[in-house]
MARRO-420618 format. One record per residue: residue number from 0; x, y, z of N, C-alpha, C in turn. Coordinates in Angstrom, 1 decimal, m for minus. Example, Ala and Ser with C-alpha at 12.3 -4.5 7.8 and 13.67 -1.06 7.14 Angstrom:
 num   n_c1   n_c2   n_c3  ca_c1  ca_c2  ca_c3   c_c1   c_c2   c_c3
   0   13.2   m5.7    7.8   12.3   m4.5    7.8   13.2   m3.3    7.8
   1   12.8   m2.2    7.1   13.7   m1.1    7.1   12.9    0.0    7.9
This chain:
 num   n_c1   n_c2   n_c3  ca_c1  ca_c2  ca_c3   c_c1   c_c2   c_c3
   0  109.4   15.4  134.4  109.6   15.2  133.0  108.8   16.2  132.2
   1  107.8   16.5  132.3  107.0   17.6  131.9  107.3   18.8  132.0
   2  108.1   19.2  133.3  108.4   20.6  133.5  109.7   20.9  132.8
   3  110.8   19.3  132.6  111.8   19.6  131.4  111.6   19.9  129.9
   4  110.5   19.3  129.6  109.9   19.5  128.2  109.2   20.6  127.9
   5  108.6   21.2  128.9  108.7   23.1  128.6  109.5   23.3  128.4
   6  110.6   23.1  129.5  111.7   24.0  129.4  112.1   24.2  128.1
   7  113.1   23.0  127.3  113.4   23.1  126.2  112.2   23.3  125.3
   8  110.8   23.6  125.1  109.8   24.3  124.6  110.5   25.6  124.2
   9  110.1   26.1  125.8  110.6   27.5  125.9  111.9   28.0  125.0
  10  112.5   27.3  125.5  114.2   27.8  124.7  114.2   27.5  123.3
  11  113.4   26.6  122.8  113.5   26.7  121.2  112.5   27.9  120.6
  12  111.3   28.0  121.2  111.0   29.3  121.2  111.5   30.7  121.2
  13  112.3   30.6  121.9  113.0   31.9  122.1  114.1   32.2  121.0
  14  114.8   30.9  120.8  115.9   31.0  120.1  115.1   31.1  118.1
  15  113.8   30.5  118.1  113.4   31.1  116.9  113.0   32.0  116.5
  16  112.4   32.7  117.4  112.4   34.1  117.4  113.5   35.2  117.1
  17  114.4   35.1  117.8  115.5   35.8  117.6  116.2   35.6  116.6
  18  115.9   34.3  115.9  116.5   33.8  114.6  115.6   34.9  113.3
  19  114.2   34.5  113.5  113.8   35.3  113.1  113.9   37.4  113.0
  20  113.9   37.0  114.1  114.0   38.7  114.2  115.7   39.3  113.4
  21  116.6   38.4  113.9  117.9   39.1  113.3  117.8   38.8  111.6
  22  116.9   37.9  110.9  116.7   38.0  109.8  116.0   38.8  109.1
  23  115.1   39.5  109.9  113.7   40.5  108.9  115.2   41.5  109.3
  24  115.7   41.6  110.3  116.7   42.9  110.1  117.6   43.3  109.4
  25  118.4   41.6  109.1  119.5   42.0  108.1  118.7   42.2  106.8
  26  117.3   41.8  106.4  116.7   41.7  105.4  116.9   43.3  105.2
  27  115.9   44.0  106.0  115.8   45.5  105.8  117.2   46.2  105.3
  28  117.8   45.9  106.3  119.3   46.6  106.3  119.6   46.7  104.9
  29  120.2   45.1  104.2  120.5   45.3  103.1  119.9   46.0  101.6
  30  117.9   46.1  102.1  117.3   47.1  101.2  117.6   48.3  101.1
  31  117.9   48.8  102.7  118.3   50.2  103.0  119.1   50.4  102.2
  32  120.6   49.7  102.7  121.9   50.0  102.0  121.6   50.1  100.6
  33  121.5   49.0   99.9  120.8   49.0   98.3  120.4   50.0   97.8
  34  119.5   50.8   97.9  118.1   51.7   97.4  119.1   53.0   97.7
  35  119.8   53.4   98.9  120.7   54.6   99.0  121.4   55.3   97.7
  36  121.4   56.5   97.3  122.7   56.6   96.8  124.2   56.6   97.4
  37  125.0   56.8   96.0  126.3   56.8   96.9  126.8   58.3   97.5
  38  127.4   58.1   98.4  127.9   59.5   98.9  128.7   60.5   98.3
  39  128.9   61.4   98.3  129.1   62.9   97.7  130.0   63.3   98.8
  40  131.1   63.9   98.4  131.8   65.1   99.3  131.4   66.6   99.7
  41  131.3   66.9  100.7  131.2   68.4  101.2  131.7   68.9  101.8
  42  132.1   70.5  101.7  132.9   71.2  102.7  131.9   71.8  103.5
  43  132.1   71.5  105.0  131.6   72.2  106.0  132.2   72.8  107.1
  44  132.0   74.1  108.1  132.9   74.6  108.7  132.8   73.5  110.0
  45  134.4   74.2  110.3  134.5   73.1  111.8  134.5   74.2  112.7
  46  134.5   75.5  112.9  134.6   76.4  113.6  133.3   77.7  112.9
  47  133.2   78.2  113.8  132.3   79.7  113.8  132.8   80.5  112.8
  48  132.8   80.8  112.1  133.1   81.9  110.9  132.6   83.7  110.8
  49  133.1   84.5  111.0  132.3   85.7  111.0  132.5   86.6  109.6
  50  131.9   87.6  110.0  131.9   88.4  108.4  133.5   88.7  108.3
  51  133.9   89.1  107.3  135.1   89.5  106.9  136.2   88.4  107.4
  52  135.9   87.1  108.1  137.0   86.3  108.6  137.7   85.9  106.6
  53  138.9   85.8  106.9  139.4   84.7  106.1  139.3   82.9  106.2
  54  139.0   82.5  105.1  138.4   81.1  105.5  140.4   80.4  105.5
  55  140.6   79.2  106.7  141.8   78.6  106.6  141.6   77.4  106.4
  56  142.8   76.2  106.5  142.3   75.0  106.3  142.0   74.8  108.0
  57  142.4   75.2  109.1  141.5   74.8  110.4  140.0   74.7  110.2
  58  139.5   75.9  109.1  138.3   76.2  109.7  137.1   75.3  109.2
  59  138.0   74.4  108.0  136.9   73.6  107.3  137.2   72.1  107.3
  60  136.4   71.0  106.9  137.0   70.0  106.8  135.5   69.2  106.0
  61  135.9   68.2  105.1  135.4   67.4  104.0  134.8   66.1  104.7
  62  132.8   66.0  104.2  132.4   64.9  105.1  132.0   64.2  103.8
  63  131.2   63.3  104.0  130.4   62.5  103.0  129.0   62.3  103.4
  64  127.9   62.6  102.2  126.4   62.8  102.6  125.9   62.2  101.4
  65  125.1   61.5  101.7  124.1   60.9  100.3  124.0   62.2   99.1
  66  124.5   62.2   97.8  124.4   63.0   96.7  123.1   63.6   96.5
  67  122.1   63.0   96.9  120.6   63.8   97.0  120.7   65.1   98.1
  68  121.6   64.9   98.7  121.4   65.8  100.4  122.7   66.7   99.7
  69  123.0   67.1   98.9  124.0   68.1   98.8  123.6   69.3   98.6
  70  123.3   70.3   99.0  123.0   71.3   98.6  123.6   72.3   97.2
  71  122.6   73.1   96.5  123.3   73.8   95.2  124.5   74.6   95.1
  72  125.3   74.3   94.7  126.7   75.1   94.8  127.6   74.7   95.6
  73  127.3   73.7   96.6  128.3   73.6   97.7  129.9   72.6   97.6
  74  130.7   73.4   97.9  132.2   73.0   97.7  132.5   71.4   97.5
  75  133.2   70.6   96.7  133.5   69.6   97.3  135.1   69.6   97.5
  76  135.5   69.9   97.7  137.3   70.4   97.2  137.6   71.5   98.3
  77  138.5   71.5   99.4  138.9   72.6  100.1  139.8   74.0   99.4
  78  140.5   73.2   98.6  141.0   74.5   97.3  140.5   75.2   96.7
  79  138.9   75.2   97.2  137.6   76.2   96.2  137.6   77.2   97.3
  80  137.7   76.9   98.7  137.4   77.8   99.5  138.4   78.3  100.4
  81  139.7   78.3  100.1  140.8   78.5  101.1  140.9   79.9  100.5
  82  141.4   80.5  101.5  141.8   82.1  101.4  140.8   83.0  101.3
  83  139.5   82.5  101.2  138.3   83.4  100.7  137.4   84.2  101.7
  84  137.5   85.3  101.6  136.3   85.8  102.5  135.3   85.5  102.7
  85  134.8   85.8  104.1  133.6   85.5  104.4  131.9   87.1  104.5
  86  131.2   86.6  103.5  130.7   87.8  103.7  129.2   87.5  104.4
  87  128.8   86.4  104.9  127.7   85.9  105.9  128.3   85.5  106.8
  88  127.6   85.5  107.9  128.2   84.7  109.6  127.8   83.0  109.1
  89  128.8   82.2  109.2  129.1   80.7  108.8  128.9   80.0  110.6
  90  128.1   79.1  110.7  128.2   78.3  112.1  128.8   77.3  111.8
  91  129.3   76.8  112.9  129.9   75.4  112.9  128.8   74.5  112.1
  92  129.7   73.6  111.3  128.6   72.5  111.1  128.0   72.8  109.4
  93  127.9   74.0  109.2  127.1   74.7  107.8  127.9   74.2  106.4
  94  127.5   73.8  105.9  128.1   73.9  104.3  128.3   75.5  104.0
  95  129.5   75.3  103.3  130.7   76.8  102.7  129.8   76.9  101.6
  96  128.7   77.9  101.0  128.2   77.8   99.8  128.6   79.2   99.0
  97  128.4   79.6   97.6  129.0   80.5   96.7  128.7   81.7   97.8
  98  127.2   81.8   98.1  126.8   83.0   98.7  126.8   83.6   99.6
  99  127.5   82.6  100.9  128.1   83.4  102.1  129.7   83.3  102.1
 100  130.3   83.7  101.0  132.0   83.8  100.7  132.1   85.1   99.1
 101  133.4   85.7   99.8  133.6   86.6   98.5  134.0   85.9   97.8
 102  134.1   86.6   96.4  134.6   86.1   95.3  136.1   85.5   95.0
 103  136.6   85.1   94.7  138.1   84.5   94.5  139.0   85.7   94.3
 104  139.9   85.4   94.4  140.7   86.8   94.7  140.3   88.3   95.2
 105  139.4   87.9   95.4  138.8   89.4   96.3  138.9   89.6   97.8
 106  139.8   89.2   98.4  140.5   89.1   99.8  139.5   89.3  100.6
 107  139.6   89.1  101.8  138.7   89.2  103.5  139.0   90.9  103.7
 108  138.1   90.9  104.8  137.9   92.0  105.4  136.5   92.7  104.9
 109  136.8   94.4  105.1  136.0   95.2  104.3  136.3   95.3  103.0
 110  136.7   95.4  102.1  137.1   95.0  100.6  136.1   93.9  100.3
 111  136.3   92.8  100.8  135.2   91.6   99.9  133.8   91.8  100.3
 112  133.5   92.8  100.5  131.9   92.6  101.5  131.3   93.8  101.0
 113  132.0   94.7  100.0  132.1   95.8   98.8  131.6   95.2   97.4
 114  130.1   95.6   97.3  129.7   94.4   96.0  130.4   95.2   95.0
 115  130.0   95.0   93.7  130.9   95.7   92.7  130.1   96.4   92.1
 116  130.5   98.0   91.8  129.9   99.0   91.6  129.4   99.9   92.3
 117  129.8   99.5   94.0  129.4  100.6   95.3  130.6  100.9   95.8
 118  130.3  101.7   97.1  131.7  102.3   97.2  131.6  102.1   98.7
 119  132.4  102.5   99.8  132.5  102.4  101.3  133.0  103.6  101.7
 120  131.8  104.3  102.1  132.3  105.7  103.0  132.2  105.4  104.4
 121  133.6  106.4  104.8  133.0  106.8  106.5  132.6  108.2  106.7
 122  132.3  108.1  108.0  131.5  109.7  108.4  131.8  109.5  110.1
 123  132.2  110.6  110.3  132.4  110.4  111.6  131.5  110.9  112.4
 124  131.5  109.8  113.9  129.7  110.3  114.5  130.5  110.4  115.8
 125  129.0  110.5  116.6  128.9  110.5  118.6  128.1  110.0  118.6
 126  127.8  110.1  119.6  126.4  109.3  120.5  125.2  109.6  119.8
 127  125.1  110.9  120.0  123.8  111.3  119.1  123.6  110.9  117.6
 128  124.9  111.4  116.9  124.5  111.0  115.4  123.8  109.5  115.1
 129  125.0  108.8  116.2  125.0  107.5  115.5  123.6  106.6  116.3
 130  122.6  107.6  116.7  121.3  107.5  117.3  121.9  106.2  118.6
 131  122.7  106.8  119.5  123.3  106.4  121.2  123.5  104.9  120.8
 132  124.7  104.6  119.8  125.7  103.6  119.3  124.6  102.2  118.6
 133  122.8  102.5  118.3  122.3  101.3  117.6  122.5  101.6  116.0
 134  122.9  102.2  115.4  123.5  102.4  114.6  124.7  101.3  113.8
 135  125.0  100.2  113.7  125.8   99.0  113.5  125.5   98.3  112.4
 136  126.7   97.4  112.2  126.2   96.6  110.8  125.1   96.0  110.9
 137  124.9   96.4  108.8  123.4   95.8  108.7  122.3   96.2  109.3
 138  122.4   97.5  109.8  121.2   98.4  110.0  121.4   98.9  108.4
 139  120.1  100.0  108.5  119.9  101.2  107.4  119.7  102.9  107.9
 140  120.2  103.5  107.7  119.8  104.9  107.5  119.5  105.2  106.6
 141  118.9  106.8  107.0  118.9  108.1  106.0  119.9  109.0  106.9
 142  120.6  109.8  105.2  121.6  110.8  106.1  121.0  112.4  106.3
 143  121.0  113.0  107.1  120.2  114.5  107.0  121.5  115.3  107.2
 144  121.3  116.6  106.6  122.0  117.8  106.6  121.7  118.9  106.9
 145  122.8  119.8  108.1  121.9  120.9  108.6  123.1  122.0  108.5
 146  122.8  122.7  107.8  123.1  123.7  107.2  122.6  125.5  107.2
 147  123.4  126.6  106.2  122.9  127.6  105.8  123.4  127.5  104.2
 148  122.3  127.2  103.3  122.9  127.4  102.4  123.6  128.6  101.6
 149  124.5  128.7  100.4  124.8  130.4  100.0  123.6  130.9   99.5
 150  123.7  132.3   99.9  122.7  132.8   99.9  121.5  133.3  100.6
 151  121.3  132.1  101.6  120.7  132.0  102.2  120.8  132.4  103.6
 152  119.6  133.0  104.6  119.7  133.6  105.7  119.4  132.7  107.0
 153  119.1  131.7  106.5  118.9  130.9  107.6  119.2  129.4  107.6
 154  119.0  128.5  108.8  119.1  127.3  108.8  118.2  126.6  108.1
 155  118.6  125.3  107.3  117.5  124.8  106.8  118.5  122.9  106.8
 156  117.4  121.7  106.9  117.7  120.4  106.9  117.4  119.9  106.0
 157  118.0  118.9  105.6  117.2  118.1  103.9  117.6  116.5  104.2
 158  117.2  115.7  103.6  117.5  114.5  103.2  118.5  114.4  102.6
 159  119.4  113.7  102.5  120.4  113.7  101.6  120.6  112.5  100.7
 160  120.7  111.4  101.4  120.5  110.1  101.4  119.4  109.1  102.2
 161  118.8  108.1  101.0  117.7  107.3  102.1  117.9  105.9  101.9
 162  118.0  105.1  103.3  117.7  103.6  103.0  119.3  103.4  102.9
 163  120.3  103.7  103.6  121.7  103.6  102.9  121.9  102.5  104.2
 164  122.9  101.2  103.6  123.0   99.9  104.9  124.6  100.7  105.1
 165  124.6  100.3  106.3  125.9  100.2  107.6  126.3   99.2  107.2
 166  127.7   98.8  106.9  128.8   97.8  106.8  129.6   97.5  107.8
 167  130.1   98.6  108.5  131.3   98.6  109.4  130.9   99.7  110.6
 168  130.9   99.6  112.0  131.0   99.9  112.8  132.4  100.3  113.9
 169  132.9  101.4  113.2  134.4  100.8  114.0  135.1  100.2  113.1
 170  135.8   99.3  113.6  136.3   98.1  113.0  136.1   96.6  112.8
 171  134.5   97.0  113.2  133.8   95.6  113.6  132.9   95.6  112.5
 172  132.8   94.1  112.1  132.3   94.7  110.3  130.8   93.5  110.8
 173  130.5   93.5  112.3  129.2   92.4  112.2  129.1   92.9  113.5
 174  127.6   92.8  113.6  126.4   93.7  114.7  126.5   92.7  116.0
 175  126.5   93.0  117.6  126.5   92.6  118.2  125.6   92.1  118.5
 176  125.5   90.6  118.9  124.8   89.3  118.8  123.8   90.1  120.3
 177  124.3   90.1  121.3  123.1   90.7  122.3  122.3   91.8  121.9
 178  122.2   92.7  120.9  121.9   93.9  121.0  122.1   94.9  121.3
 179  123.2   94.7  121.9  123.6   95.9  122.6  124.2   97.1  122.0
 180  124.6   98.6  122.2  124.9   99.4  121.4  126.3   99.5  121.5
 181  126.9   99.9  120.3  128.2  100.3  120.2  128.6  101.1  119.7
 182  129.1  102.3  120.6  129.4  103.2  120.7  131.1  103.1  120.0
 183  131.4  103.4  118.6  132.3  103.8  118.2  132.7  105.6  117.3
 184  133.8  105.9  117.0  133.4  107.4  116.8  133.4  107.2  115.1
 185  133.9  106.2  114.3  133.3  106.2  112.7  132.3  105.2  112.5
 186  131.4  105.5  111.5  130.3  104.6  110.7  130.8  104.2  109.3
 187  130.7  103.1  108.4  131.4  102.8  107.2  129.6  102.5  106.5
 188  129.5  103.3  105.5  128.1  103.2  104.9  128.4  102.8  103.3
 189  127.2  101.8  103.1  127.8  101.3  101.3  127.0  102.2  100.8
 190  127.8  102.7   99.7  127.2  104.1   99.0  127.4  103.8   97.4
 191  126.6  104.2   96.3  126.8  104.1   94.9  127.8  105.4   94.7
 192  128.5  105.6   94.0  129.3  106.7   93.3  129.0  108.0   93.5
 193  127.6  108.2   92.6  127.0  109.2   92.8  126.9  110.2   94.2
 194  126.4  109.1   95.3  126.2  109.3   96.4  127.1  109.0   97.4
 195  128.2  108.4   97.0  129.9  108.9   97.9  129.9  110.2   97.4
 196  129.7  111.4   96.8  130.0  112.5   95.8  129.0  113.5   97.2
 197  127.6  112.9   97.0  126.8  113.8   97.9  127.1  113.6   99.2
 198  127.4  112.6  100.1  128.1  112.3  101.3  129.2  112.9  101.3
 199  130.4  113.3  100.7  132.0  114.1  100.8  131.0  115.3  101.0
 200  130.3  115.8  100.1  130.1  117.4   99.8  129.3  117.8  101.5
 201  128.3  117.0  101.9  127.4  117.1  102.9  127.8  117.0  103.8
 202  129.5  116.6  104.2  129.9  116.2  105.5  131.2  118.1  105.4
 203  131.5  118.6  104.4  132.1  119.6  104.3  131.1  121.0  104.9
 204  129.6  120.9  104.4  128.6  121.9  104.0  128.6  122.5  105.3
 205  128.1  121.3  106.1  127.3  121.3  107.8  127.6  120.4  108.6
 206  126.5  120.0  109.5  126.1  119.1  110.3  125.7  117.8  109.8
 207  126.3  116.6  110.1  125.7  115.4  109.5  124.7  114.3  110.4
 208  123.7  114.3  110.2  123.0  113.2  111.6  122.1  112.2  110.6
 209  122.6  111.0  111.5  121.8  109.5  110.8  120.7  109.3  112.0
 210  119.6  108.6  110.3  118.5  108.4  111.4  117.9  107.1  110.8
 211  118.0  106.5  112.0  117.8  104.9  111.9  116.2  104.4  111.2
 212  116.5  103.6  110.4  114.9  102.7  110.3  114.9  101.5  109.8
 213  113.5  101.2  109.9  113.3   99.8  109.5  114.6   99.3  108.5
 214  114.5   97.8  109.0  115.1   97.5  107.5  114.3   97.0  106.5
 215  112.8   96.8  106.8  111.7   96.1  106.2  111.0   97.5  105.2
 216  111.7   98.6  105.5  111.1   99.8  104.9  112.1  100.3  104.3
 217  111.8  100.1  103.1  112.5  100.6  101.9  112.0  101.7  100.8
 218  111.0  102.2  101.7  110.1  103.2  100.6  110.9  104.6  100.5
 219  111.3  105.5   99.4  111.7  106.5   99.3  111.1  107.6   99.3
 220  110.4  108.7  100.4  110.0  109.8  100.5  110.8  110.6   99.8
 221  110.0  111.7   99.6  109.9  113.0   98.8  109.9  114.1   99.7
 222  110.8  114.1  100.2  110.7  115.7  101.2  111.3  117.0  101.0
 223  110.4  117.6  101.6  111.1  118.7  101.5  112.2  119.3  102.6
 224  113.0  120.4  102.3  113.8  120.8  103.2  113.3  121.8  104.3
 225  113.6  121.3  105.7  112.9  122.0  107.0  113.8  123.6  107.1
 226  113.1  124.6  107.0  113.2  125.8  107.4  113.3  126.2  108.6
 227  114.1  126.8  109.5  114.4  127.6  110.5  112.9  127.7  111.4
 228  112.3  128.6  110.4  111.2  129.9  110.2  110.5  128.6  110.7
 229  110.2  127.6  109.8  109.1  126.9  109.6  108.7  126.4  111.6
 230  109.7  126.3  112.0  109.6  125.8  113.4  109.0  126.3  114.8
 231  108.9  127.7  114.2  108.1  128.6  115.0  106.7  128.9  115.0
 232  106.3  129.5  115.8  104.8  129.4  115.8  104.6  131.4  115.6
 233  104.5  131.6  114.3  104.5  133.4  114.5  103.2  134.2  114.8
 234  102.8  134.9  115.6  101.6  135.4  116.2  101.3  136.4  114.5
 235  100.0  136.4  114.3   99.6  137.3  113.5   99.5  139.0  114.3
 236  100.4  139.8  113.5  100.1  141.1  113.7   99.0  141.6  113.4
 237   98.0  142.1  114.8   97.2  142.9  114.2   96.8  144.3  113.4
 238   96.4  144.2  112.5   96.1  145.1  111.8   95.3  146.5  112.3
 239   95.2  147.7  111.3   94.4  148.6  112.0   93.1  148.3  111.3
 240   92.0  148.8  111.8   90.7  148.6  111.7   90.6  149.7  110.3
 241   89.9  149.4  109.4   90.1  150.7  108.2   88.7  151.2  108.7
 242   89.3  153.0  108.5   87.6  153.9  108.9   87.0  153.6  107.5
 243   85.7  153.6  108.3   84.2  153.4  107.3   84.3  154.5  106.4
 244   83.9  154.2  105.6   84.2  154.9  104.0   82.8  156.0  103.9
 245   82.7  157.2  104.1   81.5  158.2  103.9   81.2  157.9  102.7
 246   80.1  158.1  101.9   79.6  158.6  100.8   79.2  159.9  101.0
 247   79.6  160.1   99.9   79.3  161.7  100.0   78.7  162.1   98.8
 248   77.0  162.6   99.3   75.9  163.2   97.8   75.9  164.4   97.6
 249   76.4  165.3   96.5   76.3  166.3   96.1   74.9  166.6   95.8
 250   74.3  167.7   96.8   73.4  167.9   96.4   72.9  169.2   95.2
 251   72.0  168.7   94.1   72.5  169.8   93.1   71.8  171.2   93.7
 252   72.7  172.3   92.4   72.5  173.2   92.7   71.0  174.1   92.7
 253   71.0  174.9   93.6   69.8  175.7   94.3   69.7  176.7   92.9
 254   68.2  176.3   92.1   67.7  177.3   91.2   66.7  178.2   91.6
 255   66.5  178.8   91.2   65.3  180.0   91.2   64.2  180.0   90.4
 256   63.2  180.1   91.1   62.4  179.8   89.7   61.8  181.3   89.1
 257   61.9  181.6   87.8   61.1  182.8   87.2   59.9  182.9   87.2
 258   60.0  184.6   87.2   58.3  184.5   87.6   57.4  185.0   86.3
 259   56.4  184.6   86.0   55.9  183.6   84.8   55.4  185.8   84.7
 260   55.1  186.4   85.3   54.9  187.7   85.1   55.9  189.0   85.3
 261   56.2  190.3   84.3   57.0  191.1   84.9   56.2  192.0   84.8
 262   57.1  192.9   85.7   56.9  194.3   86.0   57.3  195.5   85.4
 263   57.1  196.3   84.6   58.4  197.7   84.4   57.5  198.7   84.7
 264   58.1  199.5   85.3   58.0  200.8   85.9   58.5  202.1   84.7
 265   57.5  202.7   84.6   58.4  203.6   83.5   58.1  205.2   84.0
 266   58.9  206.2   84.4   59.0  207.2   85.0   58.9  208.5   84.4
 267   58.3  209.1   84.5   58.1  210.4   83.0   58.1  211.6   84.0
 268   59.0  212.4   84.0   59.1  213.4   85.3   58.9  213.4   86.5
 269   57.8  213.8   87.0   57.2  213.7   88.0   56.1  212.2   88.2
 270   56.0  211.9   86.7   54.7  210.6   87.0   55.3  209.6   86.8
 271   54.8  208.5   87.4   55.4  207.0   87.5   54.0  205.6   87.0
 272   54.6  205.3   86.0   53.4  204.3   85.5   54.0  203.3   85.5
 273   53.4  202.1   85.8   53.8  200.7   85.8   52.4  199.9   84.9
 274   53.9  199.1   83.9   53.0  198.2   83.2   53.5  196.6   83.3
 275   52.5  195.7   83.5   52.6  194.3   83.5   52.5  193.6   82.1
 276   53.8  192.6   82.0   53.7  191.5   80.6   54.0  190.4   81.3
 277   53.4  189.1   80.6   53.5  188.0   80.7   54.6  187.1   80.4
């Protein structure tokens, strides 16, 4: 009798408990729910996106996120972002926002990835120019030039351009994810007006070679242009020894000195008399 009267102990025990417990839960639950805002629409990609892709309706699709969690700018409407370039690499999963897409009617490719007021030159390289294919989007150069200018008798190099970013490699308008080099024979560099002008003229003159740097270094050197001459090491010619310089003393001239007494002799025929004056 005793060991039955645990039992049912036990089991009303248990069963209060669990009464309990599914109550503090729906309790919470319903706070949660309550206190939430309501959800918001967002466009986010369903696929990988790269630079210059055109955005389609495969590539995106509309979720719902608490209106707190919506990020600044971000689509709610697929009609905001169909047809649009892409000018950042987009991952699966990312919200479509103003700043990694071109502008509205400013189509995909190289064109939308052209801010406004710059220009897209190419120049054509090799191995070496294009410093053995690391040379790729979203690096920076400086362009150098090697030349004779008119007039001039010899070779000399200059700066031409500094700090200029790489856009397009080829036809590939986004840098190889392993690192690796890519060897194509054009470079597409974004250039201001001015300096599409000095690029045409510099690729006519001479020789054109890019030289890679930091992208963290943005400082603009002052250089001068390297001389032929300057490269050499020229021995000084020696000189002749100059002969030692005489002086030469005129010594004055040799006088005579008078004699403080004279003599005359005065002759009268046969007799000779001499008289002394002072």
């Amino acid at each position: 009798m005793n060991r039955t009267r645990l039992l049912m102990i036990g089991v009303l025990a248990l069963a209060l408990g669990a009464f309990v417990s599914y109550s503090v839960y729906r309790t919470l639950q319903s706070k949660t729910g309550g206190g939430s805002p309501p959800g918001a629409d967002v466009v986010v990609a369903t696929n990988d996106l790269q630079v210059g892709a055109r955005v389609e309706d495969r590539d995106v699709r509309i979720i719902k996120i608490p209106a707190t969690d919506v990020p600044p700018g971000a689509y709610d409407k697929k009609s905001k972002v169909l047809g649009r370039g892409v000018v950042i690499p987009i991952a699966k999963g990312e919200f479509l926002l103003p700043t990694k897409l071109a502008g509205e009617n400013a189509g995909s490719g190289l064109p939308a990835l052209i801010p406004p007021g710059m220009r897209a030159m190419s120049v054509r390289v090799n191995e070496v120019v294009s410093v053995a294919g690391f040379v790729g989007p979203g690096t920076r150069v400086d362009v150098l030039l090697t030349g004779t200018p008119k007039g001039g008798g010899e070779q000399e190099t200059t700066t031409v351009l500094q700090n200029v970013a790489v856009i397009a490699s080829g036809q590939k308008l986004e840098r190889n994810a392993a690192g690796e080099p890519m060897m194509t024979p054009v470079i597409t560099l974004l250039v201001s007006p001015e300096d599409a002008q000095k690029l045409t003229l510099a690729s006519a003159e001479g020789k054109i070679q890019l030289a890679l740097r930091n992208p963290l270094d943005t400082r603009q050197d002052d250089l001068a242009a390297a001389h032929a001459a300057g490269l050499y090491n020229k021995a000084a010619v020696p000189t002749a020894a100059a002969a030692p310089r005489v002086r030469v003393v005129k010594k004055p001239p040799e006088t005579t000195a008078l004699p403080t007494v004279y003599s005359v002799q005065i002759i009268k025929g046969n007799k000779t008399t001499e008289t002394t004056f002072k």
